[in-house]
C-alpha positions in Angstrom: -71.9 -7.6 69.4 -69.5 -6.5 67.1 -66.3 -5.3 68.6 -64.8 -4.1 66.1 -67.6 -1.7 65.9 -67.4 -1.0 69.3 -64.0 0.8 69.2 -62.9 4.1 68.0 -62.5 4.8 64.0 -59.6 7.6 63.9 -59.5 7.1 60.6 -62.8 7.0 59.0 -63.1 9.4 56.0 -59.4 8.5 55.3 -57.8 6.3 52.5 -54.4 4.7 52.1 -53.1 3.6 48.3 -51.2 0.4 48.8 -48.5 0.6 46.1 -46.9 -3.3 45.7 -44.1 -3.9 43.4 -43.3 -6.7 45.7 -46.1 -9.2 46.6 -46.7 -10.0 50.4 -49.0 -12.0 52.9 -48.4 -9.8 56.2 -47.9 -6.2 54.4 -50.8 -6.5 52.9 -53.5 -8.0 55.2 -51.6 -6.3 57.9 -52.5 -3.0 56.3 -56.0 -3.9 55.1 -57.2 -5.1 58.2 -55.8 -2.5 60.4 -57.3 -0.2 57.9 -60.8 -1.3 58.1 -60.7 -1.8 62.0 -58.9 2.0 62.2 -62.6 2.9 59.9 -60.5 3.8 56.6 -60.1 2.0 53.3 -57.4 0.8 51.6 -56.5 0.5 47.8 -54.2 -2.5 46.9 -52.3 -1.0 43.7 -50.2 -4.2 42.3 -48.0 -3.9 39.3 -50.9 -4.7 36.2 -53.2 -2.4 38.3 -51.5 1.0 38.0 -49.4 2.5 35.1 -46.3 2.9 37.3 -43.0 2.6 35.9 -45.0 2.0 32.3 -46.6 5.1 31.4 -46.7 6.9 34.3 -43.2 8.3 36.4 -43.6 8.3 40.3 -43.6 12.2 40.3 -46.5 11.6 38.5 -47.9 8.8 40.1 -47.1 10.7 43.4 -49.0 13.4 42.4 -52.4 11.9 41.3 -52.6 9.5 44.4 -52.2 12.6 46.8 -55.4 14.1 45.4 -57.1 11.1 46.0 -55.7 9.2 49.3 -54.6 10.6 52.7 -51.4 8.7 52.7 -49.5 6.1 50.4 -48.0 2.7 51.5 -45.1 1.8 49.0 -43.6 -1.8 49.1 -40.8 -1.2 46.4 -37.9 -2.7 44.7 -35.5 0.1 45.0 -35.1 2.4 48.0 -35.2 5.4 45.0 -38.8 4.7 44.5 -40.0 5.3 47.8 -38.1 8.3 48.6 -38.8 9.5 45.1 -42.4 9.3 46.3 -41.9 10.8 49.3 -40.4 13.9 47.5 -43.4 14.6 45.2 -46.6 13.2 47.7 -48.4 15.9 49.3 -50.3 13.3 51.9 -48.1 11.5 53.7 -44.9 8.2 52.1 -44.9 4.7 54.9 -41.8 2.8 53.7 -43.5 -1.1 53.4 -40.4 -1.9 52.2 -37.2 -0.9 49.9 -34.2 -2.9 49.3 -32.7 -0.7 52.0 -35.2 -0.6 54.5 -37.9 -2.6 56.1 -38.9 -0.1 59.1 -42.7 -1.6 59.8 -41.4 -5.0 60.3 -38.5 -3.1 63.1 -41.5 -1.9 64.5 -43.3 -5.7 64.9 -39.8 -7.3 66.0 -39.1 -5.2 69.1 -42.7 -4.9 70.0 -42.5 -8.7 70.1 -39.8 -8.2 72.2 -40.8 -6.3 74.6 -43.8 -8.5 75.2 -41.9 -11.2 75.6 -39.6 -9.8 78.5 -42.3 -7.7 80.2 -40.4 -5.6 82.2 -37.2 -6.3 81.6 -35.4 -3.8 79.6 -34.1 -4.6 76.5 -31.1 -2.2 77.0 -30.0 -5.7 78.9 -30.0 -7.7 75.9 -28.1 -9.0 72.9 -29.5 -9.2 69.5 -27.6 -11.8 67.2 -28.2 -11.6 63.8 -27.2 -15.4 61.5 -28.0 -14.3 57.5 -27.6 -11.3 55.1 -27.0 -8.3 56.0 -30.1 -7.0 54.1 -32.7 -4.1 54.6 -34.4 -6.5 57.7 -31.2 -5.8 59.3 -30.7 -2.6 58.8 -33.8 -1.1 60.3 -33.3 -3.6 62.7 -30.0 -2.6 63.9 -30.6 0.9 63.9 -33.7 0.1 66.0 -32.2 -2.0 68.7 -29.0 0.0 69.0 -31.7 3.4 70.0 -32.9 1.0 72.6 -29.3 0.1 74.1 -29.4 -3.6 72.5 -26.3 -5.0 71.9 -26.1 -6.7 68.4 -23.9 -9.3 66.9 -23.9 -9.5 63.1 -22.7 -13.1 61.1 -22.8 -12.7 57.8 -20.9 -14.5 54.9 -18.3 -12.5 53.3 -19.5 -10.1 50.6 -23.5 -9.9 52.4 -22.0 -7.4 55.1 -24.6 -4.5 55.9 -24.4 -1.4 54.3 -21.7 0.5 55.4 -23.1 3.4 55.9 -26.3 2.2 58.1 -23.6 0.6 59.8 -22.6 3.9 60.4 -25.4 5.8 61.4 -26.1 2.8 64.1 -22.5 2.9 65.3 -23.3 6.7 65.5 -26.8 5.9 67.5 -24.8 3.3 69.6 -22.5 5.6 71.1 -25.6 7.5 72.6 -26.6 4.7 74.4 -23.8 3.0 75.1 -25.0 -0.5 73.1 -22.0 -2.5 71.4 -22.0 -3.3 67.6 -20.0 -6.7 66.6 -19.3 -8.2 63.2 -18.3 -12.1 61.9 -18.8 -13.8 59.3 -18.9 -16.9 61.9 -22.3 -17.9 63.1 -21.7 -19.5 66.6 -19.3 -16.3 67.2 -22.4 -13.6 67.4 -24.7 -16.1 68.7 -22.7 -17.3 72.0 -24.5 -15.0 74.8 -27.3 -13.9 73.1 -30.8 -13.2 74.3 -32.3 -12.9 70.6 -31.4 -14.9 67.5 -32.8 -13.1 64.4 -32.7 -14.6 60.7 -34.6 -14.1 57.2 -34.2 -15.3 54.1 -31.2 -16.1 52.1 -32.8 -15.4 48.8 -34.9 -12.3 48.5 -37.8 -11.7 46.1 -36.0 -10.7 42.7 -32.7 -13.2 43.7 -34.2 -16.1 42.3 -31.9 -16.7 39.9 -28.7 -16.7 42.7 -30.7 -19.4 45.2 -28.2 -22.1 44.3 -25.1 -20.0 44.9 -26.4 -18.1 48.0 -28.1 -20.9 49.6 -24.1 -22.3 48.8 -22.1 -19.8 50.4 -24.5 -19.9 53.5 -23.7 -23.3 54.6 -23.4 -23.3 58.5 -26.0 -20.2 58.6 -29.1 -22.2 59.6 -30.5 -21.5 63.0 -31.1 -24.9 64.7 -31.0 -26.4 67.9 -27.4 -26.6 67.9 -26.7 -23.3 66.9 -29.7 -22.0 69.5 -27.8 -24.1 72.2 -25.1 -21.1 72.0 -27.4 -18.2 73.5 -28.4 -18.3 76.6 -30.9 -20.7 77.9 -33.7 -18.1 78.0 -33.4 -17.2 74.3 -36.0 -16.3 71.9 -36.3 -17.0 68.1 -37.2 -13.7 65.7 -37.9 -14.3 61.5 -39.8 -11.9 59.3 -41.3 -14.4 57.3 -42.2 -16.8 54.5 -39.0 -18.7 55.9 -37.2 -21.6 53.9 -35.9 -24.9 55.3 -32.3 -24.1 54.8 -32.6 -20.7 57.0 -34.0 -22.4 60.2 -34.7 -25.9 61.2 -39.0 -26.7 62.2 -38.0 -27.9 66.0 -36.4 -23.9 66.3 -39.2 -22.5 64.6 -42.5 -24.6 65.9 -40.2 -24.1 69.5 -41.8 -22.6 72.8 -38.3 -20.3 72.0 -40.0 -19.2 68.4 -41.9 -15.8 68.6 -42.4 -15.8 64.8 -46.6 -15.3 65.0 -46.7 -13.2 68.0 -44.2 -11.4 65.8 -46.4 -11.5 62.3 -49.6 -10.4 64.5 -47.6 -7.7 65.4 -47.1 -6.4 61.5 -51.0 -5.2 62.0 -50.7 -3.2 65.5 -47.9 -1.8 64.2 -48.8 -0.6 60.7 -51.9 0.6 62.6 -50.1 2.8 64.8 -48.3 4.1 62.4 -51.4 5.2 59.7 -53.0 7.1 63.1 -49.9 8.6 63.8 -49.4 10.4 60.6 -52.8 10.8 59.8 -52.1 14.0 62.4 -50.4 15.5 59.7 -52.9 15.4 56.8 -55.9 18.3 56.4 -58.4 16.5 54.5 
């Protein structure tokens, strides 16, 4: 028997137009899959398939997909794009990813989480994040601060977080009582820490900076030395494709890593989230 087939289809009848300026393994068979077990269909839009950007403006583009999907998935370059989208779409915008934000893959990480500690609450915890303080953190900063997570940030000097998400979470923090800290010294925010989060070092588009980043991030790489700084209990958190240089195999093949309880989670997540707005489309 199919199980599959066995389960409800909230979605059937409904579409999703996948727009990728930015290639990706989870996003994209996250989104399909969940899609297709959810009974919907998804439409993978890549840069040569659509006239986006070439012909066609994203008011326009907005437009036209609305009469034809119940909601758009945007993974983007700029953050512009997708809000741009979001301003002219009649069905409803899920950010896959700007160079501000990355909220779906908040989503995965703390659901990771709180599988891992079961019943503790993660208003107990401390988040460190060792890297650049790039659109992964953001979302999830803002994200662990609504939950009461303490969170450390190291980042080199000059790849602080944006100031003003910083902000808004400092803002969110004071609600809940969580602490914010900043250094640009690794073993500094990851000394008591219950969760040690990196990414990459060079994002899609940075190519040409991988020398001088990978450079300047000398002493950034989560390994069993730095790990040996949180707390004995500590897990290991990283969005994926990761790079030698960013965390060592015997930290990210550990019994600490949750790295593919954390990727599996990209398709529950993105799954709740398509039935969730799908409430607010007549179609």
């Amino acid at each position: 028997m199919d199980i599959a087939a066995s389960k409800p289809k909230p979605l059937a009848n409904h579409s999703v137009a996948m727009i990728f300026q930015k290639r990706s393994t989870r996003t994209r068979v996250s989104t399909e899959t969940g899609m297709n077990l959810l009974g919907g269909q998804s439409l993978f839009l890549g840069p040569s398939d659509i006239q986006l950007g070439v012909n066609e403006s994203m008011r326009d583009t907005a437009q036209v997909l609305s009469r034809f999907n119940t909601s758009i998935l945007a993974r983007v370059y700029g953050h512009d794009d997708v809000t741009e989208l979001a301003k002219y779409a009649t069905v409803p915008v899920i950010n896959a990813l700007s160079d501000l934000h990355h909220p779906l893959q908040t989503l995965a990480d703390l659901m990771a989480l709180e599988e891992h500690f079961g019943d503790e609450s993660l208003n107990t915890k401390t988040l460190a994040w060792v890297g650049d303080g790039n659109n992964v953190l953001h979302d999830l900063l803002l994200g662990s601060v609504k939950l009461g997570m303490n969170v450390n940030i190291a980042t080199p000097t000059g790849y602080e977080p944006n100031e003003k998400i910083l902000e808004i979470a400092r803002q969110e923090a004071s609600k809940t009582g969580a602490r914010i800290m900043q250094s640009t010294v690794a073993k500094e925010a990851v000394v008591g820490a219950d969760v040690v989060v990196t990414d990459t070092w060079v994002s899609m588009g940075q190519e040409e900076e991988y020398k001088k980043r990978v450079a300047e991030f000398e002493g950034y790489q989560v390994n069993s030395e730095l790990m040996s700084h949180a707390n004995s209990d500590a897990v290991f958190l990283h969005c994926l494709p990761r790079h030698q240089e960013e965390v060592s195999d015997e930290v990210f093949y550990s019994d600490q890593s949750l790295v593919f309880p954390e990727a599996e989670n990209r398709m529950w997540t993105v799954m709740a989230v398509m039935t969730a707005q799908a409430g607010n489309v007549d179609f």
